[in-house]
Biopython code that builds the backbone (N, CA, C, O; Angstrom):
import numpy as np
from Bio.PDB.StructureBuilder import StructureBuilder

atoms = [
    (1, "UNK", "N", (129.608, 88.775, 100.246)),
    (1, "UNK", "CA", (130.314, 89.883, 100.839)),
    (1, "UNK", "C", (131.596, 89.356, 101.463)),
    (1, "UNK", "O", (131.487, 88.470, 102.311)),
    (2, "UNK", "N", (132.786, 89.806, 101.135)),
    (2, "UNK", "CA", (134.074, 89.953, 102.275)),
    (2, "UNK", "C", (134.411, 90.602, 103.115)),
    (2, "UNK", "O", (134.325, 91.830, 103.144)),
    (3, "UNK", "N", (134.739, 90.082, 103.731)),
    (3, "UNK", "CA", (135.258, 91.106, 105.100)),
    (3, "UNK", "C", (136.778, 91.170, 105.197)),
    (3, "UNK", "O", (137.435, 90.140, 105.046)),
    (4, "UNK", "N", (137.309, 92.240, 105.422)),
    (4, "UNK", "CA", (138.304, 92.280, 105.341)),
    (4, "UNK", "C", (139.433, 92.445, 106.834)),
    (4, "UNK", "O", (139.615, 93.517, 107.411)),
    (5, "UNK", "N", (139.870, 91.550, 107.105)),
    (5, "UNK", "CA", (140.365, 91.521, 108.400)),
    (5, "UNK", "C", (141.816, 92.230, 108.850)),
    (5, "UNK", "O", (142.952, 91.766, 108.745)),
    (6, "UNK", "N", (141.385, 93.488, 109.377)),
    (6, "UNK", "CA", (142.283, 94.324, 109.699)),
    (6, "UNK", "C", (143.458, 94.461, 111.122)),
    (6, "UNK", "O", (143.128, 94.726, 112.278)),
    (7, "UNK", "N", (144.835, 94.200, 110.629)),
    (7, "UNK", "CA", (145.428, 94.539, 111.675)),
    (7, "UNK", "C", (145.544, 96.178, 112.512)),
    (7, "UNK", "O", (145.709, 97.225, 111.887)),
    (8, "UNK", "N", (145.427, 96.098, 113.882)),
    (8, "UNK", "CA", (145.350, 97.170, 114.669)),
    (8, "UNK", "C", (146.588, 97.486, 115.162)),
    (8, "UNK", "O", (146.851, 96.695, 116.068)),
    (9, "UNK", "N", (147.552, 98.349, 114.969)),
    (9, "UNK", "CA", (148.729, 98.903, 115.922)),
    (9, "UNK", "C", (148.357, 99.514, 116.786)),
    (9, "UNK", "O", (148.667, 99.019, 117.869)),
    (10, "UNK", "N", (147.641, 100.680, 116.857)),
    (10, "UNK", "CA", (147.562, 101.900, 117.502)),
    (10, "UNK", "C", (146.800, 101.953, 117.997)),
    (10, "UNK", "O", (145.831, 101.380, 117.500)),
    (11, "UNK", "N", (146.598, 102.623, 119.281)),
    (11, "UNK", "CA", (144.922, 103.146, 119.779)),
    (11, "UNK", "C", (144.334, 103.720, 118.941)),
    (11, "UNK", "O", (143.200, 103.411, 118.575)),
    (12, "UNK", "N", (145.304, 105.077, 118.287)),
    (12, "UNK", "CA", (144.484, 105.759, 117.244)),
    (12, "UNK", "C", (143.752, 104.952, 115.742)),
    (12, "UNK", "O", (142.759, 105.493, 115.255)),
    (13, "UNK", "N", (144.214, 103.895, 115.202)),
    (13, "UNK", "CA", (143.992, 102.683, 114.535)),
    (13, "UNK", "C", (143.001, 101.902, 115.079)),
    (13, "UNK", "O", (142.276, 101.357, 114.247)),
    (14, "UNK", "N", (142.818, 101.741, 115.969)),
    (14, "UNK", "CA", (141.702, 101.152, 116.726)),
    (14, "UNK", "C", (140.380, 102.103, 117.326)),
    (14, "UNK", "O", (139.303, 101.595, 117.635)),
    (15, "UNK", "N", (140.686, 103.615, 117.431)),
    (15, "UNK", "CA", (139.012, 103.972, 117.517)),
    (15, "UNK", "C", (139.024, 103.949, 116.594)),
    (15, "UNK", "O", (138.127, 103.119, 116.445)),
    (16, "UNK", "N", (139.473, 104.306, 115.157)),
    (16, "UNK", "CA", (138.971, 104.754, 114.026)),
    (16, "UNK", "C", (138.017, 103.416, 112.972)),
    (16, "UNK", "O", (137.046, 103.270, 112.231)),
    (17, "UNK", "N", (138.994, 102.806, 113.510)),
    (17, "UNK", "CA", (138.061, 101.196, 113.178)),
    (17, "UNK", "C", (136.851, 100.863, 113.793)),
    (17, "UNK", "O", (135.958, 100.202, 113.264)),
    (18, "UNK", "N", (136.834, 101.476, 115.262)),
    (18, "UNK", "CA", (135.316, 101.104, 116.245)),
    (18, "UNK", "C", (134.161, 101.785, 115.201)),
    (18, "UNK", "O", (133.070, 101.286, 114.923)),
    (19, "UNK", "N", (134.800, 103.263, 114.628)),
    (19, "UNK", "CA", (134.088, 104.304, 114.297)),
    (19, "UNK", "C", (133.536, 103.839, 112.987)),
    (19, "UNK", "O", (132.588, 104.401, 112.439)),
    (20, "UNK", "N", (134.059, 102.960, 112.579)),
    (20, "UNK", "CA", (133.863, 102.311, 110.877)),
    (20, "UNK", "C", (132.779, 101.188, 111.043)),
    (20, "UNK", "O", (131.872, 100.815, 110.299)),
    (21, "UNK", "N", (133.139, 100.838, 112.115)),
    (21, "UNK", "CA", (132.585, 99.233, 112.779)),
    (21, "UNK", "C", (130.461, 99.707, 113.129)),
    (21, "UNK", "O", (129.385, 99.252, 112.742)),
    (22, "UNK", "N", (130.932, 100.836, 114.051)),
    (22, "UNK", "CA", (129.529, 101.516, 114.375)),
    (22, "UNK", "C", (129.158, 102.390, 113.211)),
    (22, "UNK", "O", (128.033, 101.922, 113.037)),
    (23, "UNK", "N", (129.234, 102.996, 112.604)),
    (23, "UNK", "CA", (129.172, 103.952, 111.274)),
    (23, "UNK", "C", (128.251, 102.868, 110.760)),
    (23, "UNK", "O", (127.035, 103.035, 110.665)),
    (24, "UNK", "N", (128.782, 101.916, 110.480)),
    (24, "UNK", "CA", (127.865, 100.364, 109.569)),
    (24, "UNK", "C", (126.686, 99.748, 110.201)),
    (24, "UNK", "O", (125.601, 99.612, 109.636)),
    (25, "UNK", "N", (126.961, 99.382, 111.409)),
    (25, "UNK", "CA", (126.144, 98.939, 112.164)),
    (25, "UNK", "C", (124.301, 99.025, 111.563)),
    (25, "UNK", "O", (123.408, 98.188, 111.432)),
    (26, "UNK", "N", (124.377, 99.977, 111.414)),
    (26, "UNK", "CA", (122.869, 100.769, 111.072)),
    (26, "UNK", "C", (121.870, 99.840, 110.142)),
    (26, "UNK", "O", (120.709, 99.435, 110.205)),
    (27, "UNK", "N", (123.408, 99.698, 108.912)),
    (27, "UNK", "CA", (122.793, 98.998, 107.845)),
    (27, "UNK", "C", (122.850, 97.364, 108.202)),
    (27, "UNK", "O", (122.386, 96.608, 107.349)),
    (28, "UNK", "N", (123.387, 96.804, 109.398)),
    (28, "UNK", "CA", (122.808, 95.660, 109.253)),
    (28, "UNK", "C", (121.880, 95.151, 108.958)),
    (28, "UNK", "O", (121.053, 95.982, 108.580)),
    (29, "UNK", "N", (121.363, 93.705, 108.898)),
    (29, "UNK", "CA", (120.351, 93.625, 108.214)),
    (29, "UNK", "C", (120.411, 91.864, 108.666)),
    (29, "UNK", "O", (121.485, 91.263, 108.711)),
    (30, "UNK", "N", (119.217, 91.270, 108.942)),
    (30, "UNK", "CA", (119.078, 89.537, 109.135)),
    (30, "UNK", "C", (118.241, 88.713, 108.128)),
    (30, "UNK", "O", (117.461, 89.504, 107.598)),
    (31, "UNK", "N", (118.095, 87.685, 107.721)),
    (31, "UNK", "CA", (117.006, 87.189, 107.251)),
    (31, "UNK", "C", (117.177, 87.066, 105.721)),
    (31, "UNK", "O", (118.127, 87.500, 105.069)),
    (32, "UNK", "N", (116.161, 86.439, 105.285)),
    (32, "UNK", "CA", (116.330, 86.656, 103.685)),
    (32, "UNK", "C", (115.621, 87.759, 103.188)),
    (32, "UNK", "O", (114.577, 88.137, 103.719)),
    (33, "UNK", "N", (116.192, 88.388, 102.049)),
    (33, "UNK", "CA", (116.624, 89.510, 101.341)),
    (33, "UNK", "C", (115.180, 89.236, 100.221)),
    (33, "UNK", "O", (115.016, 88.143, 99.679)),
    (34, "UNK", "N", (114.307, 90.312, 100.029)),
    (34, "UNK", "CA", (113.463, 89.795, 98.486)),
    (34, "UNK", "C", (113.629, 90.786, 97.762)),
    (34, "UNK", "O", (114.251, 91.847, 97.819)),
    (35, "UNK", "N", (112.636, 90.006, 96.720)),
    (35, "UNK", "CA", (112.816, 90.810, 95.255)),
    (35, "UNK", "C", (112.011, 92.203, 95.237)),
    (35, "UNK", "O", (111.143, 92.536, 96.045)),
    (36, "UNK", "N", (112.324, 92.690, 94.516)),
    (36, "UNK", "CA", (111.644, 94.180, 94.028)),
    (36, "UNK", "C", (110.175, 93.607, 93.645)),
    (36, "UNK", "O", (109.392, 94.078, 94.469)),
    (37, "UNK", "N", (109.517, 92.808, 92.757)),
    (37, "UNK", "CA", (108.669, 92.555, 92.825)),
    (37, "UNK", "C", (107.659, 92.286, 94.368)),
    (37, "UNK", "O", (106.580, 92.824, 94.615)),
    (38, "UNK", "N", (108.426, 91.279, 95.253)),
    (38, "UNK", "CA", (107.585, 91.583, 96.602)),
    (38, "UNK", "C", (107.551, 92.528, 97.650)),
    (38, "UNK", "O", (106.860, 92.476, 98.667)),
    (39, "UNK", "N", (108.511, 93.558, 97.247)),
    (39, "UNK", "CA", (108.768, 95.079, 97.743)),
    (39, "UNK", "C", (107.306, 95.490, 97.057)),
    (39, "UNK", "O", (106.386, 96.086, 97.617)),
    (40, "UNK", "N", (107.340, 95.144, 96.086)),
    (40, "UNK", "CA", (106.278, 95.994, 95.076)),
    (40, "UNK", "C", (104.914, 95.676, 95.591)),
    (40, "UNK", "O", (104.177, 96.646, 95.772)),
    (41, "UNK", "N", (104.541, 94.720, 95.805)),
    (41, "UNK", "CA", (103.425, 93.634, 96.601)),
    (41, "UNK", "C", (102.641, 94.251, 97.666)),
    (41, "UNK", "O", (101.464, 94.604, 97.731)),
    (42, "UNK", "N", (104.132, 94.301, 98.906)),
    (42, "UNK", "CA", (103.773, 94.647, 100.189)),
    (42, "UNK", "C", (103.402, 96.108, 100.269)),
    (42, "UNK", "O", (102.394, 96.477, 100.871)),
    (43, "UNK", "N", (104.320, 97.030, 99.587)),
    (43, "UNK", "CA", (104.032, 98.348, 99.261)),
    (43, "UNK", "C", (102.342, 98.477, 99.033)),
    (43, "UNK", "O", (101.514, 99.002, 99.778)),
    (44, "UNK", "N", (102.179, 97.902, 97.924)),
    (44, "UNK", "CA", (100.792, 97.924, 97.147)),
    (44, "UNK", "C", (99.460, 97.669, 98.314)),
    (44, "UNK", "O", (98.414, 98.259, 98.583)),
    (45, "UNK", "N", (100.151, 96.482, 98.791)),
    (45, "UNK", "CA", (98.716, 95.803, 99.911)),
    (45, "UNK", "C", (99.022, 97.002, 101.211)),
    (45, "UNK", "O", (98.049, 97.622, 101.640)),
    (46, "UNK", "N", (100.194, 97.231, 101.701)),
    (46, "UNK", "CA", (99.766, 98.512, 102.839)),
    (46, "UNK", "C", (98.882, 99.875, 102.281)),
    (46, "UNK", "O", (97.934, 100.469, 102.793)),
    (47, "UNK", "N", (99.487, 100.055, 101.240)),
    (47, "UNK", "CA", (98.633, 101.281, 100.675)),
    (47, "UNK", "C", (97.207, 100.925, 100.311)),
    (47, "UNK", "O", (96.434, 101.719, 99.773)),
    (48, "UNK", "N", (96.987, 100.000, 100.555)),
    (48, "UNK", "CA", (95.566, 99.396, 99.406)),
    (48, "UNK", "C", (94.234, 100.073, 100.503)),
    (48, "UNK", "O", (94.281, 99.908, 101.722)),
    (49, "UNK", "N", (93.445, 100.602, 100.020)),
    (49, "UNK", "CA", (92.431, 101.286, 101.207)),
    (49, "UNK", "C", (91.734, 100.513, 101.836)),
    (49, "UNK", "O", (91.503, 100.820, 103.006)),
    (50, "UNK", "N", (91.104, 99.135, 101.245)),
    (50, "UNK", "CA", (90.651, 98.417, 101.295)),
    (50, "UNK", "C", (91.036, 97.081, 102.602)),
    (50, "UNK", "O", (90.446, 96.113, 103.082)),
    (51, "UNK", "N", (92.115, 97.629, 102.732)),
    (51, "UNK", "CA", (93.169, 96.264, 103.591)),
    (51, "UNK", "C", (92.672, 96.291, 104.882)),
    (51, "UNK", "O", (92.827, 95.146, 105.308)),
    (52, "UNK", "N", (92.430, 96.615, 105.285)),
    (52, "UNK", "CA", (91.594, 96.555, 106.971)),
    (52, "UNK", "C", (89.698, 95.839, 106.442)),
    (52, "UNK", "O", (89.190, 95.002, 107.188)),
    (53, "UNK", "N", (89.246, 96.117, 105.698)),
    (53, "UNK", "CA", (88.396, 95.629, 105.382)),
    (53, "UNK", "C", (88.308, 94.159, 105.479)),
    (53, "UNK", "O", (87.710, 93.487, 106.319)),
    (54, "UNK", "N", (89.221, 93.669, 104.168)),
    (54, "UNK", "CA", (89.790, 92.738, 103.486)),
    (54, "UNK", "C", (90.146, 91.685, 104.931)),
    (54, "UNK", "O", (89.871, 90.487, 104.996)),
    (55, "UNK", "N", (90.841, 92.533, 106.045)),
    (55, "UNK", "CA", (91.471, 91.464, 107.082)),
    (55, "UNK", "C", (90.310, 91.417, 107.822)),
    (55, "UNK", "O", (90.267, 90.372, 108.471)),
    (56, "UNK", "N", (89.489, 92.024, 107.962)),
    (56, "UNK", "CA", (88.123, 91.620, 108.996)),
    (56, "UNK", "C", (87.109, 90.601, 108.207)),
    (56, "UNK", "O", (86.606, 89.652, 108.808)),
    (57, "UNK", "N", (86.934, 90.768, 107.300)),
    (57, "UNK", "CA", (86.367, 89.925, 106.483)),
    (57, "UNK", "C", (87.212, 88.023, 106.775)),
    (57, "UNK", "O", (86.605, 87.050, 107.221)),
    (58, "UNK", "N", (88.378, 88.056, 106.433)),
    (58, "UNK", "CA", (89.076, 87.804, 106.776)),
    (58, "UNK", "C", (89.103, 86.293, 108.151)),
    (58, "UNK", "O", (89.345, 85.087, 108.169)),
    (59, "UNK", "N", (88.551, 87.730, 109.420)),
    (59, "UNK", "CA", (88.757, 86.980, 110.606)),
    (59, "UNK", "C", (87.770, 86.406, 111.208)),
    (59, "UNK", "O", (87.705, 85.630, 112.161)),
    (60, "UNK", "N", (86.654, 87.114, 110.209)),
    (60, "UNK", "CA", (84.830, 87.046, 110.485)),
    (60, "UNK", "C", (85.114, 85.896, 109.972)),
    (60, "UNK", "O", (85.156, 85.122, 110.929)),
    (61, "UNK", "N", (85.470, 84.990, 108.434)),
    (61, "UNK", "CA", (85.464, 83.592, 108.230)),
    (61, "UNK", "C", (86.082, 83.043, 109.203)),
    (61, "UNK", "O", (85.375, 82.580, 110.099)),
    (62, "UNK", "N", (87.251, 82.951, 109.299)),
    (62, "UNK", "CA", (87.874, 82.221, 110.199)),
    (62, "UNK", "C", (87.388, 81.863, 111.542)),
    (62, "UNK", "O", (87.475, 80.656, 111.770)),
    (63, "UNK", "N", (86.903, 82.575, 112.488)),
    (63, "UNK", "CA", (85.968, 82.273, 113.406)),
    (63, "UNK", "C", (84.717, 81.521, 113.512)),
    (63, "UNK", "O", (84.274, 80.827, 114.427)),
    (64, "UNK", "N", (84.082, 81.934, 111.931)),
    (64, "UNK", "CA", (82.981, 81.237, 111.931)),
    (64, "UNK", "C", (83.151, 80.203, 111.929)),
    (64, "UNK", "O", (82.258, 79.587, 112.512)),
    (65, "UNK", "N", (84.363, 79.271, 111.305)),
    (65, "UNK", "CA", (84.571, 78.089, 111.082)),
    (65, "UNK", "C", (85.114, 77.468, 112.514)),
    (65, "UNK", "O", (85.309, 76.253, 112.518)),
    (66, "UNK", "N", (85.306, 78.009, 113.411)),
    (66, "UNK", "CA", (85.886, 77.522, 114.631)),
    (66, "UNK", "C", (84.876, 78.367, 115.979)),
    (66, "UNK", "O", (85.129, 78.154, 117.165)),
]
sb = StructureBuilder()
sb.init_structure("model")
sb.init_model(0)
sb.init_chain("A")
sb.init_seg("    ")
for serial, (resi, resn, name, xyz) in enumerate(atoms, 1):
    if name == "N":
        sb.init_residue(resn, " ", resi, " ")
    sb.init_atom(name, np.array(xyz, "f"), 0.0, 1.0, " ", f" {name:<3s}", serial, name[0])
structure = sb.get_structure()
């Protein structure tokens, strides 16, 4: 991505830029970015009915072992 670095004259030039600046804001975003396939994944395992099951099962091993 570029950014494009804008000169400001005006006040009026300058809210309209705040307004562009916050307008975007929203879509920020941090971190690494994945694929449609692990969109597809996570989608799948929240919807999965089973998934609360699956994680107690889960925590029941894990304990037992500790």
């Amino acid at each position: 991505m570029t950014q494009e670095i804008k000169k400001i004259g005006t006040t009026e030039e300058l809210l309209k830029w705040q307004e562009e600046l916050y307008a975007s804001e929203q879509y920020a975003v941090s971190g690494k970015s994945i694929s449609d396939k692990e969109t597809d994944e996570l989608v799948a395992n929240y919807l999965d009915p089973n998934k609360y099951r699956k994680q107690l099962e889960e925590v029941r091993a894990y304990k037992k072992n500790y």
